[in-house]
C-alpha positions in Angstrom: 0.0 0.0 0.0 2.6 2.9 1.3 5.8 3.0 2.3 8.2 5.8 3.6 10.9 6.7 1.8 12.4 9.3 3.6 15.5 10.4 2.2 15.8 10.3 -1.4 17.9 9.7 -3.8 17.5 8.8 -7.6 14.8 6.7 -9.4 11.9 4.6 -6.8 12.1 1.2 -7.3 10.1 -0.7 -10.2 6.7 -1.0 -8.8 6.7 2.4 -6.4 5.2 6.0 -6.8 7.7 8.5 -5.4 6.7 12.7 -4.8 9.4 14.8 -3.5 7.9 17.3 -1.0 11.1 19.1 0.4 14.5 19.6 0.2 17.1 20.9 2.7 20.7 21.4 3.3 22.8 19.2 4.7 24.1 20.1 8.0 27.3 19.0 10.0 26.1 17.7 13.5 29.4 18.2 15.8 29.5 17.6 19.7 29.8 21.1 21.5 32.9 21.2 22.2 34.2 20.0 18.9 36.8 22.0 17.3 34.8 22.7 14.3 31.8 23.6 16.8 31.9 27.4 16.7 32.9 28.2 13.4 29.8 30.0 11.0 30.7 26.9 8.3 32.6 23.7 7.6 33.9 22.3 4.3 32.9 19.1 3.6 37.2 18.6 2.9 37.8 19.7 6.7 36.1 16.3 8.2 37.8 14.1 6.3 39.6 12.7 9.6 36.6 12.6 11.6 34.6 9.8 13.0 31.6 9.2 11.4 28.0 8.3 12.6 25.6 7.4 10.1 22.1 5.8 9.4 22.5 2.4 8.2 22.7 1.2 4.8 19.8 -1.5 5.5 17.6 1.5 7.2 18.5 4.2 4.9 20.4 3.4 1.2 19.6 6.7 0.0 21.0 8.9 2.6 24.5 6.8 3.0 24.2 6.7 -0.7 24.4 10.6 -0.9 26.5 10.9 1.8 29.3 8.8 0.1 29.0 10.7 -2.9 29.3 13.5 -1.2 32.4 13.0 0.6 33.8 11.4 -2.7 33.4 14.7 -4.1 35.4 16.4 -1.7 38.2 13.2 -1.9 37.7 10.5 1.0 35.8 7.9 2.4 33.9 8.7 5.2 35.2 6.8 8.4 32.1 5.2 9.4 32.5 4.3 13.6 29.2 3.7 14.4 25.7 3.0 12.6 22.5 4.0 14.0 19.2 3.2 13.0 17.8 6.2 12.6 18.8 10.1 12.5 17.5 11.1 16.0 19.7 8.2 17.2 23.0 9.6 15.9 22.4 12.8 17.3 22.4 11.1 20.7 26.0 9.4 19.9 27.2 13.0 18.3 25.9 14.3 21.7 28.0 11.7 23.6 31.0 12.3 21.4 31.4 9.4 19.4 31.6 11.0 16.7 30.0 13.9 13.9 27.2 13.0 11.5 25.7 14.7 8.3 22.0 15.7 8.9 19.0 17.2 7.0 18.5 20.7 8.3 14.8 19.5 9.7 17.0 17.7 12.1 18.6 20.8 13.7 15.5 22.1 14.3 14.9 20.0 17.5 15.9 20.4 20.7 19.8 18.9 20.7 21.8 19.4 24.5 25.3 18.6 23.1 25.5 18.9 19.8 26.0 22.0 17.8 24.3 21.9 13.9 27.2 23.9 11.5 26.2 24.6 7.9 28.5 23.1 4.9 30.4 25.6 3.3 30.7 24.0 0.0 27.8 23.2 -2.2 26.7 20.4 -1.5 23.7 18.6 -3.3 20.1 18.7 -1.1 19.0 16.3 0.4 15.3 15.7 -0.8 12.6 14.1 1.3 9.7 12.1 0.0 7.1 9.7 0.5 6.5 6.2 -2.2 3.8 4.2 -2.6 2.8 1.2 -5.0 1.8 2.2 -8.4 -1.7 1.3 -9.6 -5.5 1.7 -8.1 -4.7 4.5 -5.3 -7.0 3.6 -2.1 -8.5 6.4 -0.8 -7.0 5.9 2.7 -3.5 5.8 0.8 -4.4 9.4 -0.7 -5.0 10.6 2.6 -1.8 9.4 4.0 0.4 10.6 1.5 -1.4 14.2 1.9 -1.0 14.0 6.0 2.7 12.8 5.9 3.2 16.1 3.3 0.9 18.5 5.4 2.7 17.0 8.6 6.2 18.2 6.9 5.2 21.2 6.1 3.9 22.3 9.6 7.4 20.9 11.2 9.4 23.6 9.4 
């Protein structure tokens, strides 16, 4: 019937209906008293040493998919220390230091003891956050998901 998507990036998969409803900058999420913590920006180049937290491949191929690309771009490999199941979850290890992550600006919108949000100086691409669903007959119930999960979005910003 539906299923989140979350991030996205690239083509749904055969058989899925995918609408983009937002897209944000990425955003460094640094433990306070990182070094990087106060500065207006980081480059995407100036982490390439860090620890990384990030969603799982399993929970999330889009996101690590961008993220590598991203990091690519700017010439390494992201150190990956820890996986998490789920964004709000690495903010809690960034928080406790184990390392920095790369968020969706949403993200830093919440209440985060610990962890300071720094925009990427570079241009990055956007992440872009969606919603897919099977293709074919649309139940009405479905249509008035997809239109709560979008309204819901909107009224978080």
């Amino acid at each position: 019937m539906w299923g989140w998507s979350g991030p996205i990036d690239g083509k749904p998969p055969p058989g899925l209906y995918l609408e983009a409803f937002s897209e944000e900058s990425p955003v460094v999420g640094l433990p306070s008293d990182h070094r990087f913590a106060r500065l207006p920006k980081v480059s995407l180049a100036q982490l390439k040493d860090e620890s990384f937290i990030l969603t799982s491949e399993k929970n999330s191929p889009s996101y690590r998919s961008l993220i590598s690309r991203m990091c690519e771009r700017a010439g390494f490999v992201p150190r990956v220390v820890q996986e998490v199941d789920r964004a709000r979850t690495g903010v809690q290890y960034v928080a406790a230091g184990f390392g920095i992550s790369i968020f969706a600006e949403h993200i830093s919108r919440l209440p985060t003891p610990g962890v300071r949000f720094v925009p990427l100086s570079s241009a990055v691409q956007k992440m872009r956050y969606g919603i897919a669903w099977r293709k074919g007959a649309v139940e009405e119930v479905v249509a008035r998901f997809v239109q709560y999960v979008k309204q819901q979005f909107r009224d978080s910003k």
